[in-house]
KOLMIMAR-502569 format. One line per 8 residues: number of its first residue (from 1); their letters; for each residue x, y, z of C-alpha. Coordinates in Angstrom, 3 decimals. Example, Ala and Ser with C-alpha at 12.3 -4.5 7.8 and 13.67 -1.06 7.14 Angstrom:
% residues 2
1) AS) 12.300/-4.500/7.800 | 13.670/-1.060/7.140
% end
This chain:
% residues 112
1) XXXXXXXX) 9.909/-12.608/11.005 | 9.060/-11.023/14.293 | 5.411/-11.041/15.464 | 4.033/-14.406/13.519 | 4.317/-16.563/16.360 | 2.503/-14.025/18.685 | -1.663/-13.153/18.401 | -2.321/-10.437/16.354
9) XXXXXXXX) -4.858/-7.699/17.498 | -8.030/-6.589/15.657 | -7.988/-6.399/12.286 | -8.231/-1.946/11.642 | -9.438/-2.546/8.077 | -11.120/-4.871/5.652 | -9.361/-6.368/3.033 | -10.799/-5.105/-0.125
17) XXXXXXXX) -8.848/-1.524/0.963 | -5.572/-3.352/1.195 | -4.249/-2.346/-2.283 | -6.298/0.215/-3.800 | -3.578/2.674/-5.528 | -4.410/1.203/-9.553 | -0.569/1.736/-10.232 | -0.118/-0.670/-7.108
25) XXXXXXXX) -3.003/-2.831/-8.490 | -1.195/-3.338/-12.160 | 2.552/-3.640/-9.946 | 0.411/-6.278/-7.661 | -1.145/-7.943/-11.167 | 2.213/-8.236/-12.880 | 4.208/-10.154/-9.958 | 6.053/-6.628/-8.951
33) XXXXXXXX) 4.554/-6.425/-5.991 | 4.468/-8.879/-2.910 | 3.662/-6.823/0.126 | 1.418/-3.878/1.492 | 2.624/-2.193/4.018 | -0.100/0.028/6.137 | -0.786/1.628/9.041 | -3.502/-0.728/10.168
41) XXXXXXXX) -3.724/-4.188/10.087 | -5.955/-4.961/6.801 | -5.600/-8.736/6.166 | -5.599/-12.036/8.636 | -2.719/-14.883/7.336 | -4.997/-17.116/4.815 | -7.587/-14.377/3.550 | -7.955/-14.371/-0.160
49) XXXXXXXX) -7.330/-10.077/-1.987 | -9.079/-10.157/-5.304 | -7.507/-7.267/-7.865 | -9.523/-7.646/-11.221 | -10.720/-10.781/-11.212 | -7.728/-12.694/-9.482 | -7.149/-14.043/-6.234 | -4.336/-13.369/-4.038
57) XXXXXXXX) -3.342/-15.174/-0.343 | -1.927/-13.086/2.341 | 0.726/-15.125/3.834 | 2.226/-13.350/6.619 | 1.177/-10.287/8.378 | 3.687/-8.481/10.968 | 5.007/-5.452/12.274 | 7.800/-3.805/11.375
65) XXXXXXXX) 9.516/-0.039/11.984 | 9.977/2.222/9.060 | 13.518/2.521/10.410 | 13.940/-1.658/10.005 | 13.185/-0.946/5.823 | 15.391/-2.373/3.108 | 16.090/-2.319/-0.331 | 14.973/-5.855/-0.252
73) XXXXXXXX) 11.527/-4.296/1.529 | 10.309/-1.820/-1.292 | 11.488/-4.219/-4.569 | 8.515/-6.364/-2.188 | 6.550/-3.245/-2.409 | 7.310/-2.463/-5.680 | 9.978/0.348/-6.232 | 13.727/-0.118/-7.256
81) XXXXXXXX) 14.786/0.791/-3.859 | 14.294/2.459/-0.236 | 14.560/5.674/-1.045 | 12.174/5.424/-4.082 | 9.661/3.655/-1.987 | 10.053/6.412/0.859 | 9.461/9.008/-1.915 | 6.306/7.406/-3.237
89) XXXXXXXX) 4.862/7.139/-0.369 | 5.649/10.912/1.312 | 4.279/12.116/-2.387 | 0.663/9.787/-1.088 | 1.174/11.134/2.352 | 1.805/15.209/2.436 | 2.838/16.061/5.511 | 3.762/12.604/6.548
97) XXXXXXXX) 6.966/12.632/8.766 | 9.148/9.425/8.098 | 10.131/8.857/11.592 | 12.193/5.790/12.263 | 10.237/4.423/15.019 | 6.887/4.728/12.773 | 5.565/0.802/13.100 | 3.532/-0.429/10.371
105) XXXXXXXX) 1.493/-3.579/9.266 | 3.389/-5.837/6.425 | 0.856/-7.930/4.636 | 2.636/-10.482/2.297 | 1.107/-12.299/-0.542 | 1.158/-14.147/-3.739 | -1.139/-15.529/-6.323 | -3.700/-18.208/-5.264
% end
């Protein structure tokens, strides 16, 4: 993945506002969903997301262009496929343009 092997700046966020949507929560809770994406850096590789109770590990965290997206990227978010993903989240975001170039921060994890 590109950016693992390179320092990573400031953390934007804490981790505790990583996932915080309670549909995401319950899609996080029943093994749906594997990654956050955000527009901030939220999570360091190692820290520990608790959602009710249990504890998740953020395994990677890079940066990647809304234009770079896949299928394969929003069933990892959750949704069926891009364009579902890119619907959800214009419906969070009025106003939002979905502009190619966008970057945002990919947090990955799994249960501890």
């Amino acid at each position: 993945m590109n950016g693992e092997n390179h320092e990573l700046p400031p953390k934007t966020c804490t981790i505790d506002r990583l996932v915080t949507v309670p549909e995401d929560i319950e899609k996080v809770l029943r093994g749906q969903k594997t990654a956050q994406r955000r527009n901030g850096r939220y999570a360091d590789v190692g820290e520990i997301m608790t959602l009710e109770g249990k504890n998740f590990v953020v395994e990677k965290v890079y940066s990647q262009s809304l234009g770079e997206l896949t299928d394969e990227d929003a069933r990892q978010e959750g949704y069926a496929n891009l364009e579902e993903y890119k619907q959800a989240i214009l419906s969070m975001h009025p106003g939002m343009p979905w502009l190619p170039q966008m970057r945002v921060w990919v947090h990955e994890f799994r249960p501890v």
